[in-house]
N, C-alpha and C positions, 0 to 999 in steps of 0.2 A: 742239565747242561754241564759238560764239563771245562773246567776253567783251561784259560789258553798258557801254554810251556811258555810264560812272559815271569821273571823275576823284576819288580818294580823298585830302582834303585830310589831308596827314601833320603836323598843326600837334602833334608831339611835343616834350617836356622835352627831347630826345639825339637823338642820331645813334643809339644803336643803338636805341631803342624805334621811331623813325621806319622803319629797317631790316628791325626785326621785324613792322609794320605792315605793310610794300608787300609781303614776304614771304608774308603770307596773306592778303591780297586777290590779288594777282597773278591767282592761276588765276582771276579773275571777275572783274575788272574791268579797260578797255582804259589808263588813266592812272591816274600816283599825281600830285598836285602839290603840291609843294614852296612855300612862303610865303617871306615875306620875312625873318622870325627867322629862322628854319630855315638857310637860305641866307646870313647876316649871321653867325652864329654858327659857320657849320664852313665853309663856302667849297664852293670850285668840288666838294671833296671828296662831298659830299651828296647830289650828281647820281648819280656812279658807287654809292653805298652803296645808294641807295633802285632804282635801275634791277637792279642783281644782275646773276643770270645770264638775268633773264627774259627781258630785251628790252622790257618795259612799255616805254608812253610816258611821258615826263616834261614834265610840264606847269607851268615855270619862271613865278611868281606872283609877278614884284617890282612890277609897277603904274608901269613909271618912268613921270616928270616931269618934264621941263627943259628948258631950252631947245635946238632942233634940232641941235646939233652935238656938245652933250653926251649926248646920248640916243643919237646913234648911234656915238659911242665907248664906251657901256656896253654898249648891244646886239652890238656886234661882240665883244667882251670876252666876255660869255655865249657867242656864237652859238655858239666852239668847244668847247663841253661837248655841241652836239646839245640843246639839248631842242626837244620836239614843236611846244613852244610858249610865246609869251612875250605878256605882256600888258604893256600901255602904256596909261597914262590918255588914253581919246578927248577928255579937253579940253583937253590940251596943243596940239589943235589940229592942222588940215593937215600942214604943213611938220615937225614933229614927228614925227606917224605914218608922213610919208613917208621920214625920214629914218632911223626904227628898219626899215622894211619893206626900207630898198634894204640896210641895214648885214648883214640877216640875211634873206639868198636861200634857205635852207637850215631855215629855222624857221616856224613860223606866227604871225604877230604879230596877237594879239589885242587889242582897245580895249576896257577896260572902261567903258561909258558912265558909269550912277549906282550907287557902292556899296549894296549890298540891305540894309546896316545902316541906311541914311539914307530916313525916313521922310517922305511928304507936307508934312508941315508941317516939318520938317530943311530940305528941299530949298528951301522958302520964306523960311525964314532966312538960309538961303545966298545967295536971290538966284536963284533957278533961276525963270523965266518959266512958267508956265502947270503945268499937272499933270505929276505926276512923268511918264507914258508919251509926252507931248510933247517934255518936254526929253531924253527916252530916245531918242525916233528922231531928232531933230534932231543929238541927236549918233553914233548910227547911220550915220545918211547921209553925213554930213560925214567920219568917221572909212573909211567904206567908199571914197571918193569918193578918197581918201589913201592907199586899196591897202590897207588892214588885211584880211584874210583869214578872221579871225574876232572876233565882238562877245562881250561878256560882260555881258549884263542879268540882271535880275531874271525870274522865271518869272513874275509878274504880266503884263511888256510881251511877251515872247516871242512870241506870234502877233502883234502887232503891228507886231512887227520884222521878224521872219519876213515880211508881207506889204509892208514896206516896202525891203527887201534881194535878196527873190527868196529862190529855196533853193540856191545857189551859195556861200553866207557859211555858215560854221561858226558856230554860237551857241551860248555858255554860258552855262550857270545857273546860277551859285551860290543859296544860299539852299532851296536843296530836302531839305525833312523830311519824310520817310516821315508818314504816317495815325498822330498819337499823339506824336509826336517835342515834345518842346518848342523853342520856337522862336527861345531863347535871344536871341543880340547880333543876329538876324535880324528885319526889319521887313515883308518884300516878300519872303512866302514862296509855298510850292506843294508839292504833292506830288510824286514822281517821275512817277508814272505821267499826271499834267495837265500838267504842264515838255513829256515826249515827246508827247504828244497835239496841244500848240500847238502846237511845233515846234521842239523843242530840241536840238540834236546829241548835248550833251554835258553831264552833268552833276555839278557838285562837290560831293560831300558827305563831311564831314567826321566830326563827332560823333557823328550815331545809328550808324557805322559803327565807330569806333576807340575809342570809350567805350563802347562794348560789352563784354561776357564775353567773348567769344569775335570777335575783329571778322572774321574770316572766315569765319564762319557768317554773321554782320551781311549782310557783302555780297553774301554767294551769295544771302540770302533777297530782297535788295532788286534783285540780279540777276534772278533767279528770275520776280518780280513783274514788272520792264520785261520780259521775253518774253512773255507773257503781251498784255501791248500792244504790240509789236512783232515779232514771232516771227522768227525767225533764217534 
């Protein structure tokens, strides 16, 4: 059976709850990814605990920003822990993205355009021109154009993106709640099965799954449900 395109955000209290988490998701879903607490709190250490004996992918979620020569002295610093993949904020800009993508040949560097916590009217405080899905592919484009490999939007812009990148680019969703989920610090949500339908590769969900009773039952049931629209 093959595992469901579900990256399982491990945003635990420990290392070892985080452990016992990718532990029972593992058999169902293809990534676990690790955040930036997570990561800042126990080190390089966190990769090998949450990966096991599975093999999961690990999908490294520190979001850097800075300027291009320190971005790819961090990225090279990660690269050798192996993860699947690493995101880099797409407004850091060109010369940025290009400089995490050459440091780490070996990893997937992903750009996340606009965080899914930041709403319509957030993004116009900020200063962001025109509607959130514009400034989404604009930074899309520009971050693709800089070698990124994969984008991280919001499941709201995802066919949008999707038609603006081609389907050669790997795309993330964060912000995907299951039918019933609350939608918590999430602004620019979707369900799983609308994320895969527009055209989503991969998608990160966090809480309806490990705030769960059981969060390995969670995933198999939300696994379960993407086959259903994608079948194997």
């Amino acid at each position: 059976m093959t595992s469901a395109p579900i990256a399982v955000a491990l945003d635990a209290p420990d290392l070892e709850t985080a452990a016992r988490w990718a532990a029972l998701v593992t058999p169902h879903v293809s990534t676990v990814k690790v955040g930036l607490e997570l990561y800042l709190r126990y080190g390089p250490d966190v990769l090998a605990s949450v990966r096991g004996a599975s093999g999961v992918q690990v999908f490294l979620d520190l979001k850097l920003h800075d300027i291009p020569n320190t971005v790819a002295g961090a990225t090279r610093a990660v690269a050798r822990l192996k993860p699947a993949i690493l995101t880099v904020h797409a407004s850091g800009g060109h010369a940025m993205i290009k400089a995490a993508v050459e440091a780490a040949p070996y990893t997937r560097v992903a750009a996340v355009t606009a965080l899914t916590s930041l709403s319509e009217a957030d993004l116009e405080r900020l200063g962001v021109r025109g509607p959130a899905g514009d400034a989404v592919r604009r930074l899309a484009v520009e971050a693709v154009g800089a070698g990124a490999q994969a984008l991280v939007c919001s499941p709201r812009e995802v066919a949008a993106v999707r038609a603006e990148v081609g389907p050669d680019i790997m795309l993330i969703t964060p912000g995907v709640r299951p039918a019933g989920s609350d939608t918590q610090d999430q602004a620019r949500v979707a369900t799983p099965e609308r994320a895969i339908a527009d055209g989503a590769d991969l998608l990160v969900i966090g809480r309806p799954i490990t705030a769960a009773t059981d969060p390995g039952a969670a995933a198999a049931g939300i696994a379960a449900a993407l086959r259903r629209v994608v079948p194997n």
